[in-house]
N, C-alpha and C positions, 0 to 999 in steps of 0.2 A: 788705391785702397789697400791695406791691409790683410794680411789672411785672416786675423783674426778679427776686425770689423766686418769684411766677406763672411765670412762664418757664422757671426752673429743676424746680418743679413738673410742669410740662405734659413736660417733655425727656424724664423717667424715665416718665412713662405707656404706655398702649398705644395712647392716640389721642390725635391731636391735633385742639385746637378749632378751630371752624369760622370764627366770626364775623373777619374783616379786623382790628379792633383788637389784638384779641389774637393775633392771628399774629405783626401786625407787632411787636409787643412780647416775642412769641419770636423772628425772627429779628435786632431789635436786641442781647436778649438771648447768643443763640449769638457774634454778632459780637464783641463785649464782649469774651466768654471766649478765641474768639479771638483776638482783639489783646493779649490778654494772657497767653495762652502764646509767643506771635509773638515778643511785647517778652523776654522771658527772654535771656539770654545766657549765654554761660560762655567762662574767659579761655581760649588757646589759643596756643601757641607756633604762630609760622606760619615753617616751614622749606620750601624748593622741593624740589619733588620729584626724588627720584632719576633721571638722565638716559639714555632710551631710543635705539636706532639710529637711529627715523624715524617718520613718523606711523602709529597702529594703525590704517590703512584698510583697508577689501578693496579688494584689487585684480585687474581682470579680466585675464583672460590676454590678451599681444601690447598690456599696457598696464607704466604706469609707476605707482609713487607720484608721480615728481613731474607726471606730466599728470594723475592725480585731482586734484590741487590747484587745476591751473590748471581742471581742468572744472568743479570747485566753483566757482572764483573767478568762473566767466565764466556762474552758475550765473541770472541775473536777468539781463546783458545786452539781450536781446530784448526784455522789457517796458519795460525803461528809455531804449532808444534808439528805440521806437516812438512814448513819450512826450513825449520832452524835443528831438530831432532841429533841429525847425522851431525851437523857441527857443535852441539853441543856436548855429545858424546865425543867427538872427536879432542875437544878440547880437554875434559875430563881428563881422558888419557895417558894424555901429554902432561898434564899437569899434576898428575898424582906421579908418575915416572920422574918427571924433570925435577920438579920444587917438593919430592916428601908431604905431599899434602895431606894423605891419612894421619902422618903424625904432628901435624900443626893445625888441628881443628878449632873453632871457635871454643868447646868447652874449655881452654884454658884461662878464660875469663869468663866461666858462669860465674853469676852472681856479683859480676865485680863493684855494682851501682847497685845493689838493689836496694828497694825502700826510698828511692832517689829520685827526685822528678828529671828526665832528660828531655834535650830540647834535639830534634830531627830536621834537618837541613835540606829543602829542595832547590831544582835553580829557577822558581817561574820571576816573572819581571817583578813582581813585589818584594823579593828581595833585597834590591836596591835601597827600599823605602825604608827600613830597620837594622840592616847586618850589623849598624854600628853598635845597636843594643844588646847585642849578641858579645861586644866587647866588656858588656859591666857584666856577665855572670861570672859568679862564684866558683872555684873548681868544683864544688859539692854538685852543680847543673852541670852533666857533661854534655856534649855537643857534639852529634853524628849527622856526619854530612854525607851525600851525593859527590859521587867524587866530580859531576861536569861542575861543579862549584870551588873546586880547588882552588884555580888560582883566587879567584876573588876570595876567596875566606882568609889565605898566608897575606893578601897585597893588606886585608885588612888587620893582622894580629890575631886574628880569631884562633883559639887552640881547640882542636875538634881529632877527632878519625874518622875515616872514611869509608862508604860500601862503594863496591862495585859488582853488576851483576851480569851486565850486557854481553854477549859475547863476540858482538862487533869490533872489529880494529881501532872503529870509527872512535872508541874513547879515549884511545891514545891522544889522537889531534886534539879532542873536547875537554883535555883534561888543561891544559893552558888557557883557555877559552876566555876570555874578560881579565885577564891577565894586563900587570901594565910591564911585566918584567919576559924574558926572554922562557923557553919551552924548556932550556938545561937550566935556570936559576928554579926552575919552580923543581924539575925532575931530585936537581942537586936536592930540594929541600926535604923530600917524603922520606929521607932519613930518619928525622922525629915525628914519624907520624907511621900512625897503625892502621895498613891498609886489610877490610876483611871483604875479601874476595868471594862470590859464589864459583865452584868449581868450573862453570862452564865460562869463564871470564878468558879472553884468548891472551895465549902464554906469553906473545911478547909485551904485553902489558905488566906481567910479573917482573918481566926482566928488567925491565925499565925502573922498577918501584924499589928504593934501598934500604927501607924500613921496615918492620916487620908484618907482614904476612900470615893473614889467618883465614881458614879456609871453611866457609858453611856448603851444605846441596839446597837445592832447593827443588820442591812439589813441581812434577811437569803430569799435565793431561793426557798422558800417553803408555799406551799399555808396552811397546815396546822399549821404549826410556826405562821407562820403571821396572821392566824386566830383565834388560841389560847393566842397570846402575849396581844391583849387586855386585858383577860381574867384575864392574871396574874400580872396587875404591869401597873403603870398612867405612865411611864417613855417614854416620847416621843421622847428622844435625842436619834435619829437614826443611826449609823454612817453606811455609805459602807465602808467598809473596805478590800475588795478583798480577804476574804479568809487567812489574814495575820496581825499579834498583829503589826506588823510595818507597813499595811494600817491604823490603828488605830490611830497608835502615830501620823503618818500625819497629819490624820484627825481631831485630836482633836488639834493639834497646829494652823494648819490652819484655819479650820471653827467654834471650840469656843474659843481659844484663841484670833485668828483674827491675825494670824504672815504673815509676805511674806518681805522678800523670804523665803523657807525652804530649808535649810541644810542640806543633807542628810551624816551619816556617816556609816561606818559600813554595807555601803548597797551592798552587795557581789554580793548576789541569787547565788553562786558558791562556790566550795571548792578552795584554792587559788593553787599557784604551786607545792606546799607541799604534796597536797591532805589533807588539813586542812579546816574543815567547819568552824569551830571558832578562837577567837582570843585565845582559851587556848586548852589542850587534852581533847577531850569531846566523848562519845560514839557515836556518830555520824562519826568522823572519820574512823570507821571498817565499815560503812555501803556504799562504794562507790560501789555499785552496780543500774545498773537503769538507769547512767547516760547519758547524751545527752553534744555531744561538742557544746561550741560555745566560743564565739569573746568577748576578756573583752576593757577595756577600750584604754589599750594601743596596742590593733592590737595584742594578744597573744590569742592560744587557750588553755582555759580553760573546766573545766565536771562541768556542772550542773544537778540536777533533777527537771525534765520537772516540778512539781510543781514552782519549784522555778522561774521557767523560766516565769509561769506565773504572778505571783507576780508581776517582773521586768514590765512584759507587763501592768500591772494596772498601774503602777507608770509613766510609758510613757503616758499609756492615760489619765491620770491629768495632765501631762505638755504638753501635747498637748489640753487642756482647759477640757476634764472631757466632764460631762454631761450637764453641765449648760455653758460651753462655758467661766469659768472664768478665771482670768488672773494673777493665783497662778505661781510663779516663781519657779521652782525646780534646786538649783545647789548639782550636784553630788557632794562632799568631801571627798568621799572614799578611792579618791585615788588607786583604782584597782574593781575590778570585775567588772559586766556586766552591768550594767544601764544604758540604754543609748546609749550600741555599739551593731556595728554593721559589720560585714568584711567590708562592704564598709567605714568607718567610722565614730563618733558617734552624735545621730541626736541633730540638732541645737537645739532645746527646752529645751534639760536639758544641762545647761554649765556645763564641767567640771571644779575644781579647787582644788589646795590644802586648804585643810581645815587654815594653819597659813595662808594664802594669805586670807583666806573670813573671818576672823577675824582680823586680819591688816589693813582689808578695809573699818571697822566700830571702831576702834582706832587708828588709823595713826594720829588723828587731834592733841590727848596728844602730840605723839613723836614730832611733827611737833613744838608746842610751845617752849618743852624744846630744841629742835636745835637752835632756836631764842632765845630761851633766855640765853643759856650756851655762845653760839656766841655774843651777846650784853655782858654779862659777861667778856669776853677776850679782849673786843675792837674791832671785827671784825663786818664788815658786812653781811649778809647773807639773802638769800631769803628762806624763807618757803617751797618751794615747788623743 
């Protein structure tokens, strides 16, 4: 007999045996069976969900929906800035001393897009699904990317800049990440490409980068940060970023570029159906532990980590006007994961759309002339529109 007929055997019993072999030969067995209802599938129209007033939260009295967002958002702060503080000032340092970064700030391109819709680049597994629509914009849509998206943007033509905010090493390795080509062909290439760094980004990441270099700060929750950042560096370009290099790339599109609406792609905060965080195999995928269900765009339950969840929550409270009440437009493009839903579902302030629908809807006027005019060509008549 078999271990895994034995196995099936022992499951329907009333006891199970004793000895270690045979155990482990039933729970291979159960696994098996597992993995293979897991793997089943079935096909499935995926439509967005029907669009609700605002997020389904409780909310305490003498409070708002949009301060729950920001409480969630700001819901890890404390542990993260108890952690990371001394090395981000440490990096600051170093990098205002080594690379001149007081005099290579981001205000050298205020305003450079403004009045401009820009499109913002994450790396979650939906990605995959659209990057190539990212190849028909216009230069007039500029394209800011997550730099753990690099190589896959260059393998596909995509012309974009990039943020980085982390101040882990750890980005160095992630920035070839879904690459099909070698870690010096991709390094060779950031020549033509403008990387805008937050100061606390660690320096041999600069070194590495051959292209131009622009330096923002950004908001930390901490009194001695904030107290000491005078100290180190004239650099007053502040951003809030929520804790996330893609609150960054927002930020820098929207309030110094001066874009709106913004674009959001790639924007997951989830592992997809797959249990895939990225759009490529990335170590990240062994690590689904931790996670918390919730509701993505199209009314499916997906696992997120609660970090991520909060993220999603920042990005709401800017489309729901932020702290200054402004009237930045955020449309999702992601095409799948969480931003925005909600089981009830997803709230009116971020539109959902396909990413070729929100760039079709800033060159439709091209196609529009050439139908009038191929149609005048033929002898026919026809209307525009």
């Amino acid at each position: 007999m078999s271990s895994l007929t034995y196995v099936t055997a022992c499951s329907t019993s009333t006891s199970l045996p004793t000895d270690v072999p045979t155990l482990q030969a039933l729970l291979t067995g159960e696994r098996a069976r597992y993995e293979e209802l897991r793997a089943k599938s079935v096909e499935m129209v995926l439509e967005f969900q029907p669009y609700i007033s605002g997020p389904a939260i409780p909310v305490p009295p003498g409070s708002s929906v949009r301060q729950m967002l920001w409480d969630q958002a700001c819901t890890s702060d404390r542990l993260t800035t108890r952690t990371w503080s001394k090395v981000w000032m440490d990096n600051i340092i170093e990098n205002v001393k080594r690379f001149d970064a007081d005099n290579n700030m981001v205000d050298k391109e205020y305003g450079k897009h403004a009045y401009h819709p820009a499109i913002i680049v994450a790396t979650g597994p939906s990605l995959k699904k659209n990057i190539d629509d990212l190849g028909s914009c216009p230069e007039e849509i500029p394209v800011l990317a997550c730099l753990h998206s690099y190589a896959m943007m260059i393998d596909h033509n995509i012309k974009a800049s990039y943020v980085t905010l982390d101040a882990q090493k750890i980005v160095i390795d992630e920035m070839a990440q879904g690459g099909t080509k070698s870690a010096d062909y991709y390094w060779d290439s950031t020549k033509d490409h403008t990387l805008y760094a937050g100061l606390v980004s660690p320096p041999e990441l600069i070194e590495k980068w051959k292209g131009k270099v622009l330096w923002y700060n950004a908001m930390i929750p901490d009194h001695w940060y904030m107290s000491e950042l005078p100290k180190q560096t004239k650099n007053r370009w502040i951003y809030s970023v929520g804790g996330t290099t893609y609150g960054a790339v927002f930020y820098h599109a929207a309030y110094m570029w001066g874009c709106n609406p913004i674009a959001c792609v790639g924007a997951d905060f989830c592992f997809d159906y797959t249990r895939k965080f990225h759009p490529f195999d990335s170590p990240y995928d062994a690590k689904f532990a931790g996670v918390v269900p919730c509701t993505d765009v199209y009314g499916n339950r997906v696992w997120a980590w609660p970090s991520y969840q909060n993220f999603k929550a920042w990005f709401e409270f800017q489309a729901m006007g932020g702290q200054g009440d402004h009237n930045l437009q955020i449309i999702n493009c992601t095409e799948g994961g969480t931003l925005g839903a909600y089981p009830q579902g997803n709230i009116i302030a971020i539109k959902q759309m396909r990413l070729r629908n929100f760039v079709d809807s800033y060159t439709r006027w091209g196609k529009l002339k050439k139908t009038v005019d191929d149609a005048t060509a033929r002898g026919e008549y026809t209307t525009a529109c």
